[in-house]
mmJSON file of the N, C-alpha and C atoms, coordinates in Angstrom:
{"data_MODEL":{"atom_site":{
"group_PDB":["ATOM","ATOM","ATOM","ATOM","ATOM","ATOM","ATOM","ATOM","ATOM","ATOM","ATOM","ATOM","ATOM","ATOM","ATOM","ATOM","ATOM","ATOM","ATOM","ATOM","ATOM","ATOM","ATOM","ATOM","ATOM","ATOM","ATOM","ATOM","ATOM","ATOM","ATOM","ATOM","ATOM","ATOM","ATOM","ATOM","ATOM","ATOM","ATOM","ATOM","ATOM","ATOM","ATOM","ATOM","ATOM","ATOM","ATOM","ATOM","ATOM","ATOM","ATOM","ATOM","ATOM","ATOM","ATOM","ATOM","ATOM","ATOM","ATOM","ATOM","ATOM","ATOM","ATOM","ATOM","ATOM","ATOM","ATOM","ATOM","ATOM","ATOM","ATOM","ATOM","ATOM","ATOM","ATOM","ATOM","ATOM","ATOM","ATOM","ATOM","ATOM","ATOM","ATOM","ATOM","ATOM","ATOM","ATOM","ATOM","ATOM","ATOM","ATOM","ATOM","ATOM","ATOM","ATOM","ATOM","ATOM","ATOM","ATOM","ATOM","ATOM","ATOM","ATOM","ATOM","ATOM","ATOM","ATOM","ATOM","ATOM","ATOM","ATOM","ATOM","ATOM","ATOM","ATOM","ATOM","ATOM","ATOM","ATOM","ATOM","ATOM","ATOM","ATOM","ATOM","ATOM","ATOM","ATOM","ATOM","ATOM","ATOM","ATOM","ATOM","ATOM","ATOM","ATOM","ATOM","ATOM","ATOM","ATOM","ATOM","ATOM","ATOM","ATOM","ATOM","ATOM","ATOM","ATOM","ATOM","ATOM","ATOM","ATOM","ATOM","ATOM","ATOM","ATOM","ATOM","ATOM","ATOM","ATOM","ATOM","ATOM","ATOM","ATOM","ATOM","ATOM","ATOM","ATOM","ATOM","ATOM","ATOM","ATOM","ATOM","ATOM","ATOM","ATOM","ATOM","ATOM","ATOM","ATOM","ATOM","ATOM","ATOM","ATOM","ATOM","ATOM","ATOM","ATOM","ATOM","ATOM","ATOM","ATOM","ATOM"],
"id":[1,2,3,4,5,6,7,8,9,10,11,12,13,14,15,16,17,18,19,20,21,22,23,24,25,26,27,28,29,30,31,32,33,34,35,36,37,38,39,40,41,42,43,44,45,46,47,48,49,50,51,52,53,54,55,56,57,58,59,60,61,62,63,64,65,66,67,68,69,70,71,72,73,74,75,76,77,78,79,80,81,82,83,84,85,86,87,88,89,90,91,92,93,94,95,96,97,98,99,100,101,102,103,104,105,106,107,108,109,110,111,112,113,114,115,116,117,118,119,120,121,122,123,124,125,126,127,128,129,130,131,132,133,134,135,136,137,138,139,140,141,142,143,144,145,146,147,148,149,150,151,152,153,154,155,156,157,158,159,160,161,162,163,164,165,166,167,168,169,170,171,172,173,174,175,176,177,178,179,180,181,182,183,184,185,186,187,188,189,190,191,192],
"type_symbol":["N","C","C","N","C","C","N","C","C","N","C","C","N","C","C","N","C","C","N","C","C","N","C","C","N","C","C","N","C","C","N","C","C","N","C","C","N","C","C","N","C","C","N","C","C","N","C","C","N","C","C","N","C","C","N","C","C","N","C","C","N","C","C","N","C","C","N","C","C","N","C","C","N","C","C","N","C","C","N","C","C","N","C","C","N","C","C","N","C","C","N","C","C","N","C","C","N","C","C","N","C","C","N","C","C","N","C","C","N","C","C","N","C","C","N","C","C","N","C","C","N","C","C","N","C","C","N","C","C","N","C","C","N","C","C","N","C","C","N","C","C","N","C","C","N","C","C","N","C","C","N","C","C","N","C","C","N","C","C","N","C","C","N","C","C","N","C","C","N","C","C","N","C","C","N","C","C","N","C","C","N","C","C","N","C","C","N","C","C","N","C","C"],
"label_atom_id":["N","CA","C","N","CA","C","N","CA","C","N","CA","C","N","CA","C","N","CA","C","N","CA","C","N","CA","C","N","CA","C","N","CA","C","N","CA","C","N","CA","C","N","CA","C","N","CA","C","N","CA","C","N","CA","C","N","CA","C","N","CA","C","N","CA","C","N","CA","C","N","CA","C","N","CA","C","N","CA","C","N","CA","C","N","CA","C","N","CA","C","N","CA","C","N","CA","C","N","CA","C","N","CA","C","N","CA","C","N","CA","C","N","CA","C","N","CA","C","N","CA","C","N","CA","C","N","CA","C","N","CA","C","N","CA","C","N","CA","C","N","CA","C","N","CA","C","N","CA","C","N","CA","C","N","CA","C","N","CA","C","N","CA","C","N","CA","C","N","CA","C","N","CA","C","N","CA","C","N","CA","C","N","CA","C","N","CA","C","N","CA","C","N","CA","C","N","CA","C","N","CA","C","N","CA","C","N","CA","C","N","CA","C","N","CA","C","N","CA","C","N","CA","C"],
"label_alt_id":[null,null,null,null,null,null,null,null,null,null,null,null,null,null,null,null,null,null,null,null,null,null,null,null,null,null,null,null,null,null,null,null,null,null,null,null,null,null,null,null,null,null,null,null,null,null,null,null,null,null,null,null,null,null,null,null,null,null,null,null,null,null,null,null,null,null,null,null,null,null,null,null,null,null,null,null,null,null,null,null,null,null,null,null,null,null,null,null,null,null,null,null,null,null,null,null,null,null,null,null,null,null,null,null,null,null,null,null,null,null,null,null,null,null,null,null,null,null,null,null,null,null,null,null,null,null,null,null,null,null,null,null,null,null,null,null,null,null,null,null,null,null,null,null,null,null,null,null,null,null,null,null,null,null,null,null,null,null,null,null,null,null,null,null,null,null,null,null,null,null,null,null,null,null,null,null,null,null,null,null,null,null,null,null,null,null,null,null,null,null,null,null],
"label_comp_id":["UNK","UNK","UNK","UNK","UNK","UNK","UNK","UNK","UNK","UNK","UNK","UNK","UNK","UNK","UNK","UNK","UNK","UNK","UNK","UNK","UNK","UNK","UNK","UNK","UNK","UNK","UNK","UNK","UNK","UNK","UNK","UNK","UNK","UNK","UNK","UNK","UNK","UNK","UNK","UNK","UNK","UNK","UNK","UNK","UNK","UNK","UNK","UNK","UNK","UNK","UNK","UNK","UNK","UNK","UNK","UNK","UNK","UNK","UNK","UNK","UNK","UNK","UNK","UNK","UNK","UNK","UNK","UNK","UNK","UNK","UNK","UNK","UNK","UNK","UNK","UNK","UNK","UNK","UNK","UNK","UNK","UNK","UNK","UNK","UNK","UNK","UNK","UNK","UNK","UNK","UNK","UNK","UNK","UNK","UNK","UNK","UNK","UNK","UNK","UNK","UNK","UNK","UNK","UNK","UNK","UNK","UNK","UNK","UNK","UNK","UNK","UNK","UNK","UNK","UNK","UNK","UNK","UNK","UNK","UNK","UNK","UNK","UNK","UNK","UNK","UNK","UNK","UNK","UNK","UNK","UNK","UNK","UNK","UNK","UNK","UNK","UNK","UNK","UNK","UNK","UNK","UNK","UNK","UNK","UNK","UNK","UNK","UNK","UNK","UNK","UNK","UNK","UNK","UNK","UNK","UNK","UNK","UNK","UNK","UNK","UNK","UNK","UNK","UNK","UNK","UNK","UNK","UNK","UNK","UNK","UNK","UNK","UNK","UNK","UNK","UNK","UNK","UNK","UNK","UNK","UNK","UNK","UNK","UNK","UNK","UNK","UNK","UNK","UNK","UNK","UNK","UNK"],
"label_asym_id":["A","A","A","A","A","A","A","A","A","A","A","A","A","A","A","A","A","A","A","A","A","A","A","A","A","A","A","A","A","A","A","A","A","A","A","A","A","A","A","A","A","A","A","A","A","A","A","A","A","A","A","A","A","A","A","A","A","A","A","A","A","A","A","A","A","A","A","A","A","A","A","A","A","A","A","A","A","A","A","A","A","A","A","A","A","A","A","A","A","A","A","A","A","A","A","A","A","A","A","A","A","A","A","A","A","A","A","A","A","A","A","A","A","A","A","A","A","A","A","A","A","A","A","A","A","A","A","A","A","A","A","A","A","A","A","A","A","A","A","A","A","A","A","A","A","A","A","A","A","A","A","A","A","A","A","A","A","A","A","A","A","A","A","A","A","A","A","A","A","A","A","A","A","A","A","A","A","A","A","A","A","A","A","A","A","A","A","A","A","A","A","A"],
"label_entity_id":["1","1","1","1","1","1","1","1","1","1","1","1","1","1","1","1","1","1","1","1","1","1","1","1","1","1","1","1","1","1","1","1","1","1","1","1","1","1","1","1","1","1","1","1","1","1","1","1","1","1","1","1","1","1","1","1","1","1","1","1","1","1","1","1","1","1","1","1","1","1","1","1","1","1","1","1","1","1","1","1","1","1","1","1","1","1","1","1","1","1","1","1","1","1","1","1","1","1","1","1","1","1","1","1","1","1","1","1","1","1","1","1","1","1","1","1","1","1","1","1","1","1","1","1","1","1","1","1","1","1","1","1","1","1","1","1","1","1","1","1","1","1","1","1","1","1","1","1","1","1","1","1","1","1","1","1","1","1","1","1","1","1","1","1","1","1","1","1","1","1","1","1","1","1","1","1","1","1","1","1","1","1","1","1","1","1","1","1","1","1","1","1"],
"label_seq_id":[1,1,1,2,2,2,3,3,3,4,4,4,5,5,5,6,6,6,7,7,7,8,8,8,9,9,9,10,10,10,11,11,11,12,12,12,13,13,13,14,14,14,15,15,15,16,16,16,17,17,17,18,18,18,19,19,19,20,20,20,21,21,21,22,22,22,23,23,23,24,24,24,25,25,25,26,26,26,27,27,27,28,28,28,29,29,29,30,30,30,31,31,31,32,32,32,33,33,33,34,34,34,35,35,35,36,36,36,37,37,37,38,38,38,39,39,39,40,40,40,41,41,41,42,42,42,43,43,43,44,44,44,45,45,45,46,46,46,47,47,47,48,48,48,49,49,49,50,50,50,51,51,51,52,52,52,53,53,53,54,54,54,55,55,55,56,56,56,57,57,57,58,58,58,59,59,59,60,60,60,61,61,61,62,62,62,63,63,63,64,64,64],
"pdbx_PDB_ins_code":[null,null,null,null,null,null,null,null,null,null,null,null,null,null,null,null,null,null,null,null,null,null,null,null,null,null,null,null,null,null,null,null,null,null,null,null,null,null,null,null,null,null,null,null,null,null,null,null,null,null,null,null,null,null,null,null,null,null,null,null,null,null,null,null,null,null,null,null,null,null,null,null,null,null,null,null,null,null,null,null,null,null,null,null,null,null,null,null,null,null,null,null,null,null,null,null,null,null,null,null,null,null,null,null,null,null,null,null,null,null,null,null,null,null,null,null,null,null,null,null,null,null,null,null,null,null,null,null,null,null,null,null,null,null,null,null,null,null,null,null,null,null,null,null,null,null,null,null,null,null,null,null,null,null,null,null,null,null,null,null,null,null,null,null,null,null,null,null,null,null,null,null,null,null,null,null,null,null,null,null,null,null,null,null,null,null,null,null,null,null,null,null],
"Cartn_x":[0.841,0.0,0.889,1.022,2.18,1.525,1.873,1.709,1.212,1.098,0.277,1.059,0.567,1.588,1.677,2.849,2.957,2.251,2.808,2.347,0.976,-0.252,-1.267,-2.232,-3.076,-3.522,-4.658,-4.933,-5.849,-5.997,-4.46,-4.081,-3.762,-3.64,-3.554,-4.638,-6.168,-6.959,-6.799,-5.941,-5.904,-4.836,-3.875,-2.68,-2.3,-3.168,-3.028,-3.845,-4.435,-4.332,-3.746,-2.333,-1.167,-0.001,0.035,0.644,2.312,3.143,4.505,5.019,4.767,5.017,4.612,3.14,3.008,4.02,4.385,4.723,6.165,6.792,7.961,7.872,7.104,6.755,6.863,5.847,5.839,7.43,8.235,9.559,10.297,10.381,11.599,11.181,10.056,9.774,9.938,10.206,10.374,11.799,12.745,13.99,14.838,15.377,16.241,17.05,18.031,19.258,18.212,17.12,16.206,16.091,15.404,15.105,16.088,16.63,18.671,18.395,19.049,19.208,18.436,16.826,16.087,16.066,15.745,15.956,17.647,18.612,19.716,19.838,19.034,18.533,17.901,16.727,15.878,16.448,16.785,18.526,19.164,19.175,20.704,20.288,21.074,20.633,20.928,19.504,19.525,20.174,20.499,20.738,20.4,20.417,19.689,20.644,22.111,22.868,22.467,22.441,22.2,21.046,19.915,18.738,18.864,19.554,19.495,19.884,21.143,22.149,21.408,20.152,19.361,18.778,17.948,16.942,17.489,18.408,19.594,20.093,20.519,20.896,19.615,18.123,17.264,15.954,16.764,15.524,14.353,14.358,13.453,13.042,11.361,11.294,10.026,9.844,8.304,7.224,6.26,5.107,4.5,4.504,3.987,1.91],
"Cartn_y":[-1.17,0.0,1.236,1.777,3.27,4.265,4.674,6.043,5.629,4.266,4.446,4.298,4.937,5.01,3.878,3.605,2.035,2.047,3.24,3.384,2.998,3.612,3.43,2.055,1.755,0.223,0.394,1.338,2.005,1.518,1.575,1.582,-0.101,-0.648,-2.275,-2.935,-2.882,-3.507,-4.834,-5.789,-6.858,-7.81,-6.728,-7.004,-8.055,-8.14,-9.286,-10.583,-10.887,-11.768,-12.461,-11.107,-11.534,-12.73,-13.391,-14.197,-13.925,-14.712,-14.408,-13.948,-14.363,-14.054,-12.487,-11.975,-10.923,-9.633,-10.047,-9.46,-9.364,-10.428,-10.424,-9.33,-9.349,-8.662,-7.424,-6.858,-5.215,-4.986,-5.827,-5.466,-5.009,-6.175,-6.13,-4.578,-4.556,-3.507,-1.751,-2.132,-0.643,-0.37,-1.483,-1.408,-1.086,-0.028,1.1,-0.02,-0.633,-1.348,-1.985,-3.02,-3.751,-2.277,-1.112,-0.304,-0.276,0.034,0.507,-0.352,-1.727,-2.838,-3.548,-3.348,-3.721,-2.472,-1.213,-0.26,-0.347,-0.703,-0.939,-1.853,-3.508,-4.637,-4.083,-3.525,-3.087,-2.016,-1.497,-0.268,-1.295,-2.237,-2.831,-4.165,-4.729,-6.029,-6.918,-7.204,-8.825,-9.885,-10.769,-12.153,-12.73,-14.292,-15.23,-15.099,-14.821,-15.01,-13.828,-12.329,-11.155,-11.424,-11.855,-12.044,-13.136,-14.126,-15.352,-14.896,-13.669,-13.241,-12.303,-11.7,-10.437,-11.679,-12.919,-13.371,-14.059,-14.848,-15.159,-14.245,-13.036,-12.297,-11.349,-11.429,-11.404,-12.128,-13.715,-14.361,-14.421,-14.85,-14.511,-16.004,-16.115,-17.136,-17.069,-17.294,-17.264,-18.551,-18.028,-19.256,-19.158,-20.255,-20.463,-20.938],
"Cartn_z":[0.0,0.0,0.0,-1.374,-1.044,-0.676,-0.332,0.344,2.429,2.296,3.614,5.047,5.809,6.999,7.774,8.148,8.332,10.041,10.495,12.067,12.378,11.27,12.101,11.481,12.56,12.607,11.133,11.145,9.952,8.683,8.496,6.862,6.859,7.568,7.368,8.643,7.9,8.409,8.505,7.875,7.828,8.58,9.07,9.563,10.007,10.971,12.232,11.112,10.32,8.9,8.267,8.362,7.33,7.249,7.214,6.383,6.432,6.975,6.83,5.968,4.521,2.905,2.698,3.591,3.487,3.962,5.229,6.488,5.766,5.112,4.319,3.379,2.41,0.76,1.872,2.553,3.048,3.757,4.426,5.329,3.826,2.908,1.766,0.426,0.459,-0.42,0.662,1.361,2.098,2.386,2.196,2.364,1.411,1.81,0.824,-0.415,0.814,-0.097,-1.135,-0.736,-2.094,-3.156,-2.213,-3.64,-4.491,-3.938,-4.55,-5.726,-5.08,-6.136,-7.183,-6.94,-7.796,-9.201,-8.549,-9.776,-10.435,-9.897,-10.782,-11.418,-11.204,-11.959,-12.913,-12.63,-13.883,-14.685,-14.694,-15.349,-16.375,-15.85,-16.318,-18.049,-18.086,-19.463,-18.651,-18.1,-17.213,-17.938,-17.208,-17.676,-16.587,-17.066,-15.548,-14.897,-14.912,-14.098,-12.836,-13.42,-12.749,-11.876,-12.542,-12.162,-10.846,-11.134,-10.053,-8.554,-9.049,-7.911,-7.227,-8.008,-7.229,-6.281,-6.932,-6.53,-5.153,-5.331,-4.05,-3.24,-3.094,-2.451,-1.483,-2.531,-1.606,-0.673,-1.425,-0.692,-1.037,-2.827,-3.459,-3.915,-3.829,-4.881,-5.304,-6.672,-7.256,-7.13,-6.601,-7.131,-8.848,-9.1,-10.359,-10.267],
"occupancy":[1.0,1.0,1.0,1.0,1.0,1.0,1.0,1.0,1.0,1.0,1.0,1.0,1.0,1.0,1.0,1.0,1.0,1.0,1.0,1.0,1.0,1.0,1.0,1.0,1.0,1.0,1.0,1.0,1.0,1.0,1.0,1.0,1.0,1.0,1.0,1.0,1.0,1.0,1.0,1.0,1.0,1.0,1.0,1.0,1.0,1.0,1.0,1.0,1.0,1.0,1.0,1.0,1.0,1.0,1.0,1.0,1.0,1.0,1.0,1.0,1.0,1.0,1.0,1.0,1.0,1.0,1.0,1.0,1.0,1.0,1.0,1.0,1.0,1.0,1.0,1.0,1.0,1.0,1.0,1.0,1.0,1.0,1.0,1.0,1.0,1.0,1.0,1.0,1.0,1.0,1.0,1.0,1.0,1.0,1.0,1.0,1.0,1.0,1.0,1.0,1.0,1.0,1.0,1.0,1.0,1.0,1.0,1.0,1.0,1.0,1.0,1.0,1.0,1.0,1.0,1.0,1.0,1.0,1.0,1.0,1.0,1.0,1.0,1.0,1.0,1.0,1.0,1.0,1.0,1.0,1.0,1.0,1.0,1.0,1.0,1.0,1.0,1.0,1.0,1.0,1.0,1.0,1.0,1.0,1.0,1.0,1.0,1.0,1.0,1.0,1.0,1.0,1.0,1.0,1.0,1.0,1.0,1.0,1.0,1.0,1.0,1.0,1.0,1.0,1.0,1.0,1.0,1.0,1.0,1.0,1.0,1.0,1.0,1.0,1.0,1.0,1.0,1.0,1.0,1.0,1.0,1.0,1.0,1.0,1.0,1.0,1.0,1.0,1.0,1.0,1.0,1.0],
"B_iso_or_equiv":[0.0,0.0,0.0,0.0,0.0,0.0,0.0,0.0,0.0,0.0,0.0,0.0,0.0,0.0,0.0,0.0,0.0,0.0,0.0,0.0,0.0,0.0,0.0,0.0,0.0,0.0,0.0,0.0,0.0,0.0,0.0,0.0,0.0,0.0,0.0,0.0,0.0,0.0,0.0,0.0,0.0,0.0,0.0,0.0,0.0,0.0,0.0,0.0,0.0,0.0,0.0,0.0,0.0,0.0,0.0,0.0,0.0,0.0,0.0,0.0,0.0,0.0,0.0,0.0,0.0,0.0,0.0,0.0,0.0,0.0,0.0,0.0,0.0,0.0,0.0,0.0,0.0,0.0,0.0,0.0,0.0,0.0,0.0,0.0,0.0,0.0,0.0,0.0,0.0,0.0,0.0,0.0,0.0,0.0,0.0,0.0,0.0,0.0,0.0,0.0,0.0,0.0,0.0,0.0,0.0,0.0,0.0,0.0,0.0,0.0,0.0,0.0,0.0,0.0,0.0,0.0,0.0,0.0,0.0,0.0,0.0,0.0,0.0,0.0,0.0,0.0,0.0,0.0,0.0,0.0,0.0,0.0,0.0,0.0,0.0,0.0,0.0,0.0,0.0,0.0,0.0,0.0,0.0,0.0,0.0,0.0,0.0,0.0,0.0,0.0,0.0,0.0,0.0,0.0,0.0,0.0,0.0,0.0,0.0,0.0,0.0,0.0,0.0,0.0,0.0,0.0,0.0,0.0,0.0,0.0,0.0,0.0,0.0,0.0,0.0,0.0,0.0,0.0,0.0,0.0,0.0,0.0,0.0,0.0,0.0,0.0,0.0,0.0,0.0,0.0,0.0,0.0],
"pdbx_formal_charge":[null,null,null,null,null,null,null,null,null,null,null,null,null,null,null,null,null,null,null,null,null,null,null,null,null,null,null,null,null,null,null,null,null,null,null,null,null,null,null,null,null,null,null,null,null,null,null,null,null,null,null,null,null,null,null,null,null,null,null,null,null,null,null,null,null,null,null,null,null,null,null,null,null,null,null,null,null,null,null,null,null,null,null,null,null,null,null,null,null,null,null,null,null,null,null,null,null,null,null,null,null,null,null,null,null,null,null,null,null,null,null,null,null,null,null,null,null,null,null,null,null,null,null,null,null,null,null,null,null,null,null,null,null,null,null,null,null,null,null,null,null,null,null,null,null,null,null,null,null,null,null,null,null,null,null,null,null,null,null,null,null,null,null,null,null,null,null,null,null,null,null,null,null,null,null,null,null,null,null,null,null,null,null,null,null,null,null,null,null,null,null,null],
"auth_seq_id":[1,1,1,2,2,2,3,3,3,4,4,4,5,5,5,6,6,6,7,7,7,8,8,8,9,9,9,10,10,10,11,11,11,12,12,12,13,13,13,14,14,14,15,15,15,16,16,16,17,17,17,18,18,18,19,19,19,20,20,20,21,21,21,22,22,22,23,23,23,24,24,24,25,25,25,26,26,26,27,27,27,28,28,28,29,29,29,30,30,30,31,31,31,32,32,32,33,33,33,34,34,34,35,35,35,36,36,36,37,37,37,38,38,38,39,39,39,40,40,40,41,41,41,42,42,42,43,43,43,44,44,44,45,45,45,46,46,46,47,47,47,48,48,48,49,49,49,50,50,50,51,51,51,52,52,52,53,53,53,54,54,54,55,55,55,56,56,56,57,57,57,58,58,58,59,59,59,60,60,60,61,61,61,62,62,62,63,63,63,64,64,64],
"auth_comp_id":["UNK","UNK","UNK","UNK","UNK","UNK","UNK","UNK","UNK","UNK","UNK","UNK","UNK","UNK","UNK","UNK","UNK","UNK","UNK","UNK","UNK","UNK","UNK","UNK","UNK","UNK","UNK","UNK","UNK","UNK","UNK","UNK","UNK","UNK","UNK","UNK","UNK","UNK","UNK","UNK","UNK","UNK","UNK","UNK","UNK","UNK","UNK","UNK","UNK","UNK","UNK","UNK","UNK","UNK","UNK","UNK","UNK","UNK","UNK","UNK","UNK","UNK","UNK","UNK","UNK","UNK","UNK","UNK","UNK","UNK","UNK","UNK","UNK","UNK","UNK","UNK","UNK","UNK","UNK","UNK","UNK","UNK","UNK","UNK","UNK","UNK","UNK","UNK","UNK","UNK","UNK","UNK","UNK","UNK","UNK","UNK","UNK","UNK","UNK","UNK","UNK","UNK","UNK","UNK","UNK","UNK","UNK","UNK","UNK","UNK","UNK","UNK","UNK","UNK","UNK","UNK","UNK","UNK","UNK","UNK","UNK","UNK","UNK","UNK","UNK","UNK","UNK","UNK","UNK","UNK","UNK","UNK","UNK","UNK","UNK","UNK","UNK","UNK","UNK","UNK","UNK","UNK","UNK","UNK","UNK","UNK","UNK","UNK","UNK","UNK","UNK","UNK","UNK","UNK","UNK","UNK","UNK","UNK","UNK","UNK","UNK","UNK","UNK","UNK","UNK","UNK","UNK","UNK","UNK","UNK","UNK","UNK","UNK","UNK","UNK","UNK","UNK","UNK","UNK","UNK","UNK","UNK","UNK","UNK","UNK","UNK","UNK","UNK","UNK","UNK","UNK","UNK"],
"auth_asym_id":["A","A","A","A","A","A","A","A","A","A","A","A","A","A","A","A","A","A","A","A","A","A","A","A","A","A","A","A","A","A","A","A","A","A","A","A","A","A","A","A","A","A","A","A","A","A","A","A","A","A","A","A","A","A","A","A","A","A","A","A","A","A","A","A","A","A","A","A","A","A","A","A","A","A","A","A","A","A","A","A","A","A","A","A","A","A","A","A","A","A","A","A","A","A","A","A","A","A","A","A","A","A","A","A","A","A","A","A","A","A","A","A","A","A","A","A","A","A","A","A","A","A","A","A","A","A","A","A","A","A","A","A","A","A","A","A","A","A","A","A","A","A","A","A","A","A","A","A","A","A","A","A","A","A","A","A","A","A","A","A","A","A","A","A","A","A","A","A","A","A","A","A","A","A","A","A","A","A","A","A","A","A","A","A","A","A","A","A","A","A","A","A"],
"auth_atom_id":["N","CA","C","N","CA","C","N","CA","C","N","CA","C","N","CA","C","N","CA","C","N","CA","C","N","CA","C","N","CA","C","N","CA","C","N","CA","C","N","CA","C","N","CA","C","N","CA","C","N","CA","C","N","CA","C","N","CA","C","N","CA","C","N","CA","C","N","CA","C","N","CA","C","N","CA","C","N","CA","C","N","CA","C","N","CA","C","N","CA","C","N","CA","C","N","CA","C","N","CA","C","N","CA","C","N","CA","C","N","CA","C","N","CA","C","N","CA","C","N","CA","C","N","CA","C","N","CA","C","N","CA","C","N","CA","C","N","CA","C","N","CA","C","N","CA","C","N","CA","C","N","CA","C","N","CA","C","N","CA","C","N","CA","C","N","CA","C","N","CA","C","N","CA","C","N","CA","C","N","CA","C","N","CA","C","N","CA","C","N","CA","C","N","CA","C","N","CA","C","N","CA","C","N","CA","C","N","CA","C","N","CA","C","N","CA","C","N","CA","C","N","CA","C"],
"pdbx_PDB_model_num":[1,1,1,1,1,1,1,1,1,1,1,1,1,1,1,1,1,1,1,1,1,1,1,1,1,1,1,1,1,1,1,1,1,1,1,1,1,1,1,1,1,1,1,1,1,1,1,1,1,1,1,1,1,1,1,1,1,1,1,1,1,1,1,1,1,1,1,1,1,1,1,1,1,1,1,1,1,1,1,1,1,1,1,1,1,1,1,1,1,1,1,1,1,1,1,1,1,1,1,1,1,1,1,1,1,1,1,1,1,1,1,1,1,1,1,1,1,1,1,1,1,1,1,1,1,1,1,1,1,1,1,1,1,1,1,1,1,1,1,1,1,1,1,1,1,1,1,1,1,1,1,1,1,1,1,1,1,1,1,1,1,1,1,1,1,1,1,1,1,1,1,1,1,1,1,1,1,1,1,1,1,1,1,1,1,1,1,1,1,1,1,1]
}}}
């Protein structure tokens, strides 16, 4: 949710809901170094190699 303030119970009615995966996704998307590095991934000419080392270095994995 951008813009929303993480402080109040307001903006995440669901909180106490959430899901580790969630609670994960909101910690890692607010964290500078991820911003850093994902906009310099997306900057850059991926390869799986680049891509694997973002995805490893942040503890990433997709559901299909």
């Amino acid at each position: 949710m951008p813009g929303a303030d993480w402080k109040s119970e307001e903006a995440y009615p669901d909180a106490k809901k959430a899901e580790a995966v969630d609670i994960a996704w909101e910690w890692l998307r607010r964290n500078c170094e991820y911003q850093r590095d994902y906009m310099a991934l997306a900057a850059s000419q991926r390869s799986s190699a680049t891509t694997d080392h973002f995805r490893q270095q942040w503890g990433l994995s997709f559901r299909s």
